[in-house]
C-alpha positions in Angstrom: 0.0 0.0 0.0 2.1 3.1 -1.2 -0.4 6.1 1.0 1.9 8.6 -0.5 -0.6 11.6 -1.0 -1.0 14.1 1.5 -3.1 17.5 2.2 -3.9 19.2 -0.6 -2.0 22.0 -1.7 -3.1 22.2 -5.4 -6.1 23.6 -6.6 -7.4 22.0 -9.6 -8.1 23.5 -13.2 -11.8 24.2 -14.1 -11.7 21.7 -16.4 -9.5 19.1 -14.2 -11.3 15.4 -14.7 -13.0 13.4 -12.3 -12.1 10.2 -11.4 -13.8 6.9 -11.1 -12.0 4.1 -9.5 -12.8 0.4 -10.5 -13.8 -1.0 -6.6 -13.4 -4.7 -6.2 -12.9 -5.9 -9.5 -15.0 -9.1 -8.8 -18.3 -6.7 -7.9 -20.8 -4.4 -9.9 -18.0 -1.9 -9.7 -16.3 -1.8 -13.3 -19.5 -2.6 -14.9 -21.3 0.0 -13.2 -18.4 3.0 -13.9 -18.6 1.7 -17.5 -22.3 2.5 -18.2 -22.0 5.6 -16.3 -19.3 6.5 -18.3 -21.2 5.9 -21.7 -24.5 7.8 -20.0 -22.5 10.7 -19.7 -20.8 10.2 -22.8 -17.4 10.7 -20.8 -17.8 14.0 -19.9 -19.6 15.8 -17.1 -20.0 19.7 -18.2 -16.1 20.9 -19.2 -14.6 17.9 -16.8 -13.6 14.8 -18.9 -14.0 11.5 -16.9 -11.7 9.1 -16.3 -11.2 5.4 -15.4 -8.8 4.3 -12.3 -8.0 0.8 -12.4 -7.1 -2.2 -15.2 -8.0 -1.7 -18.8 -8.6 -5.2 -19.0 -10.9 -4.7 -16.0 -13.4 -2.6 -17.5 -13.2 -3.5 -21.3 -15.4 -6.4 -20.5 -18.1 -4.2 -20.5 -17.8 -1.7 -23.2 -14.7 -0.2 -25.3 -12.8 2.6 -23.3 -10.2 5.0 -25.2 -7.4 4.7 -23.4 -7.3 8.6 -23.4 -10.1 7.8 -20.8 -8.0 5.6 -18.8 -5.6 5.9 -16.1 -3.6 2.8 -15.5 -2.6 1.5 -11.9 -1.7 -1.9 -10.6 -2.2 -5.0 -12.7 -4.1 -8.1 -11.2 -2.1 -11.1 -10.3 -4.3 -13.3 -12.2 -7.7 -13.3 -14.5 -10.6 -11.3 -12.6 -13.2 -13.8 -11.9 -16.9 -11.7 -11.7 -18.8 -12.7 -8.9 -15.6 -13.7 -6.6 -13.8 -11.5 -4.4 -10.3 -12.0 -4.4 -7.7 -11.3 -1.5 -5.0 -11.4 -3.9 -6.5 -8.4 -5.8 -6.0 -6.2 -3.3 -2.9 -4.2 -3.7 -4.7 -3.4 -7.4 -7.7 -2.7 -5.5 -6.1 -0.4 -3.0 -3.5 1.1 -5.9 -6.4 2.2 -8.3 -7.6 4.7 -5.0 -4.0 6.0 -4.1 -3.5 7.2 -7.8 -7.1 8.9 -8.1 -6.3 10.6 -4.4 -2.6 11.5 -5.2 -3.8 13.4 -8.6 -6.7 14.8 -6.3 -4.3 16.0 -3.6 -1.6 17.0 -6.5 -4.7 19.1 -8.0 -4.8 17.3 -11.4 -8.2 16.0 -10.8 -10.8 17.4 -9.4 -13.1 14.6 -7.5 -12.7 11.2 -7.1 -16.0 8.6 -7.4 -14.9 5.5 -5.4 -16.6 2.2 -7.1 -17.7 0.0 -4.2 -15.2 -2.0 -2.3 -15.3 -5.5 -0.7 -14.0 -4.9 2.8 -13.9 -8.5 3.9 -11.5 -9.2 1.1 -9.0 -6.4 1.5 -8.6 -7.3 5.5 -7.8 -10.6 4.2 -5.4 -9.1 2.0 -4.0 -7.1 4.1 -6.1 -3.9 4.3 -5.8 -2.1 7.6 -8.9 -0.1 7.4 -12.6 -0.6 8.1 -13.8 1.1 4.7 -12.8 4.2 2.3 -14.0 7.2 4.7 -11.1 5.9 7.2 -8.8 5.5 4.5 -9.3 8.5 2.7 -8.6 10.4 6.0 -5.6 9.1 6.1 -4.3 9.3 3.2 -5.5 13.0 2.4 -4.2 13.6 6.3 -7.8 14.8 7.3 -8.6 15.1 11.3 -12.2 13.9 10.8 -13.6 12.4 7.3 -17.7 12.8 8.0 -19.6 9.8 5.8 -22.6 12.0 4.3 -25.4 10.0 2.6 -27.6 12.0 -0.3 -30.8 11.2 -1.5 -34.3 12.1 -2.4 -34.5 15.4 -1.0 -32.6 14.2 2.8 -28.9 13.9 3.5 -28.0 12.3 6.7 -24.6 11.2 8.2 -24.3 9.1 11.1 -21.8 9.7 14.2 -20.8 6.4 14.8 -20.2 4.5 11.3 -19.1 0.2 11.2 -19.1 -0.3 14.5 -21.3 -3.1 16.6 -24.6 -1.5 18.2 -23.4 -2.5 22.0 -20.5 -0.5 21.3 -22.4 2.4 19.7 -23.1 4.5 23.0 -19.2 4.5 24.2 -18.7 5.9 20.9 -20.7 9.0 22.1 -18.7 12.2 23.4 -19.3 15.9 22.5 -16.3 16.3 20.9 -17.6 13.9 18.6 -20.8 15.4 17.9 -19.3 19.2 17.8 -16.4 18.3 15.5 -18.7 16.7 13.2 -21.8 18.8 13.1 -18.9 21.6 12.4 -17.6 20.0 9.3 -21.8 19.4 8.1 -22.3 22.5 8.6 -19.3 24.0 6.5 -19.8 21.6 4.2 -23.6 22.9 3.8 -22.2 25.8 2.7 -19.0 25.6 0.7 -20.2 22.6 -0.7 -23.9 22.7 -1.5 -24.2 26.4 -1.4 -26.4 27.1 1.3 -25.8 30.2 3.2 -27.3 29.9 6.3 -27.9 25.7 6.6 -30.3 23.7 9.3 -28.9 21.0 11.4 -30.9 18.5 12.9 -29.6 16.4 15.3 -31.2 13.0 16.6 -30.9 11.6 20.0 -29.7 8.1 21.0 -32.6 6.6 22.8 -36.4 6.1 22.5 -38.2 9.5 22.7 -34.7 11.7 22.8 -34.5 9.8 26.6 -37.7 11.0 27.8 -36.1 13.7 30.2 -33.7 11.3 30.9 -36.1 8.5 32.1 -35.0 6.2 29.0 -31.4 6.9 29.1 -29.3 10.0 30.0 -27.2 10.1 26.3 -29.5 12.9 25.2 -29.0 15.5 28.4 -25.6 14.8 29.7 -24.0 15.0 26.1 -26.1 15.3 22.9 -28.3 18.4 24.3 -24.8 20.6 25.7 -23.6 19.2 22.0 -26.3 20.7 20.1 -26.4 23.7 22.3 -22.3 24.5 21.5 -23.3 24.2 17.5 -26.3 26.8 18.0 -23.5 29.6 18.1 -22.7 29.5 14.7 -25.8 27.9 13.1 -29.7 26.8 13.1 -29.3 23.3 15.3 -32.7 21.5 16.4 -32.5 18.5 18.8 -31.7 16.4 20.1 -35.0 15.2 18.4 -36.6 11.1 18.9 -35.5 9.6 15.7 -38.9 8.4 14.8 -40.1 11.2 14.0 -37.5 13.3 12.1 -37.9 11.6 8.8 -41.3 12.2 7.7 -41.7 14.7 4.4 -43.2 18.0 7.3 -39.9 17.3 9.3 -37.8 16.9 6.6 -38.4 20.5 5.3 -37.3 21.8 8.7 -33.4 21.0 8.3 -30.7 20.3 5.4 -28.9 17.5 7.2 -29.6 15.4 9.9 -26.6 14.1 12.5 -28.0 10.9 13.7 -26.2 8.7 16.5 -25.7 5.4 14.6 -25.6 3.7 11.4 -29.1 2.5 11.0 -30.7 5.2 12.2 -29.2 7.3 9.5 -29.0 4.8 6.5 -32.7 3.2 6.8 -34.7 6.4 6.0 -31.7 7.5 3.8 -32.1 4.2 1.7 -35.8 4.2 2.0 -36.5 7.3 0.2 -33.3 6.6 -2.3 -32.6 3.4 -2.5 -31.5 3.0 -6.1 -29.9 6.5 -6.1 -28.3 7.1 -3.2 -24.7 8.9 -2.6 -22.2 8.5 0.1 -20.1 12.1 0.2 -17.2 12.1 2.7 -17.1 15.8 4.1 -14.0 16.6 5.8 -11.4 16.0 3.2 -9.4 18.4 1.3 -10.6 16.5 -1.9 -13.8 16.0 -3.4 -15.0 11.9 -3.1 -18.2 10.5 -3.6 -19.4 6.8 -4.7 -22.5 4.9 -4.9 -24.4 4.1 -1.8 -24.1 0.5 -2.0 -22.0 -2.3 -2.3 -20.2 -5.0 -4.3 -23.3 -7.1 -5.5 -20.9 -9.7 -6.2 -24.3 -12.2 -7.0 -25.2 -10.4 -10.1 -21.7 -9.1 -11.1 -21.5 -9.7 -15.0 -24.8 -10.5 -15.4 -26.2 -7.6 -16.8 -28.8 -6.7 -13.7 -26.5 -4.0 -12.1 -28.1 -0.8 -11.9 -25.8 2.3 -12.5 -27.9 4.6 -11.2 -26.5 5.3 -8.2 -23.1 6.0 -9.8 -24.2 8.4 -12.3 -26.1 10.4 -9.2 -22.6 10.0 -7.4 -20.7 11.3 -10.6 -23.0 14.1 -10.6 -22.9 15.0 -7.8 -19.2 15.3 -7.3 -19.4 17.9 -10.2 -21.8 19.5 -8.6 -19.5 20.0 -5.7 -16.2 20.5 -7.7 -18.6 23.5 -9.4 -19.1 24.9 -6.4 -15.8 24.4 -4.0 -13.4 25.0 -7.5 -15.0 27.0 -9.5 
């Protein structure tokens, strides 16, 4: 693993490209970052796209010109869709270091991570429990934020892959400040809104009930969100069951929730097909579909590429609006 870029210092050209990485070569990935690449014709607005990974990866599903392509590691032997291989792993984890070095060098101007199979790369040798930690450190961020973007909601939860018994130890102020700080600039260098809405969820059943159904929400999520309301619009903490319906939802432009779930299954109800994960935080721009590998129907021609056009679009969207 080579983890050679570092904080930006570069910033990129208006018409820099974006970058879409091939994922787990096994998975939906290549196929996916192929048919996205046709949709758009390879070219979002003035930024040409480009594919990260093996030629030989992605020609399976549609001609490239290698113009298109920028080449990283080779496979140690034939990609086999529908199987992810440990052994692929260094090509798997080279394919991101070049798309984040040109980002950090400023010749790109977003990167669009294809899924990964994080089983996999831990057999192979990966260190890290998905991108977001990896991107932060290789781009030397202090907090990388996972941001999920969707029909009309955008959510991000505090704790991320971590077991739900653990979840609550996870908890601290500092936590919630330092993230609900990097939403909020976010909100506005990133999506352009000048004065943004932060809602913020509790932990427990009913926010705690006054502290009758846990004491999360007053000893640390209600100083939290009272620290944030200096500098923004912060409402909570609120009970999560009632945050997400469409009234609610016009009352905020992100919502901080406590744990994975709690974020992802209203996320992924309203936009299942279409989802984006955005890391906030980084000196980069990175997005990538909100879903995984799909190693079952790899090859088979059922993969939707929905979601990785919305991701692609969306990281133009940002590069527009963060670059110039």
């Amino acid at each position: 693993m080579t983890q050679t870029p570092t904080r930006r210092s570069d910033v990129p050209a208006r018409d820099a490209p974006i970058l879409i990485t091939m994922g787990e070569p096994g998975g939906i990935g290549p196929e996916i970052a192929v048919a996205a690449f046709k949709t758009f014709n390879g070219k979002i607005g003035r930024r040409p796209l480009r594919l990260v990974g093996n030629a030989s990866v992605f020609s399976v599903f549609g001609k490239i010109p290698m113009a298109s392509l920028v080449a990283s590691r080779s496979l140690p032997e034939k990609n086999a869709l529908g199987r992810a291989n440990p052994a692929n792993t260094p090509a798997v984890i080279d394919a991101i270091d070049t798309a984040v070095a040109m980002a950090v060098q400023g010749a790109a101007s977003a990167v669009v991570t294809a899924p990964i199979h994080k089983a996999s790369l831990l057999h192979g040798g990966f260190e890290f429990a998905g991108h977001t930690e990896y991107l932060a450190k290789l781009t030397d961020a202090r907090r990388a934020v996972m941001m999920l973007a969707g029909g009309g909601l955008r959510v991000v939860p505090l704790t991320i892959h971590v077991p739900l018994a653990d979840v609550p130890k996870r908890i601290n102020q500092v936590a919630i400040v330092e993230t609900g700080e990097i939403i909020l600039k976010s909100l506005k260098r990133d999506f352009g809104i000048a004065r943004p809405r932060l809602a913020i969820s509790g932990l427990n059943p009913h926010a705690g009930e006054d502290g009758e159904i846990g004491r999360e929400e007053r000893d640390i999520i209600a100083p939290a969100c009272e620290a944030l309301r200096a500098e923004a619009t912060v409402l909570g903490p609120l009970p999560a069951d009632t945050m997400f319906h469409e009234e609610a939802r016009t009352r905020y432009d992100a919502a901080l929730c406590m744990y994975h779930d709690q974020a992802l299954i209203p996320l992924k109800t309203l936009a299942f097909w279409d989802g984006v994960n955005v890391t906030l935080g980084l000196p980069i721009v990175r997005t990538s579909p909100d879903h995984g590998t799909a190693l079952d129907i790899a090859g088979k021609g059922k993969a939707d590429p929905r979601s990785m056009i919305a991701a692609i679009r969306m990281a133009a969207q940002i590069a527009d609006a963060r670059f110039g």
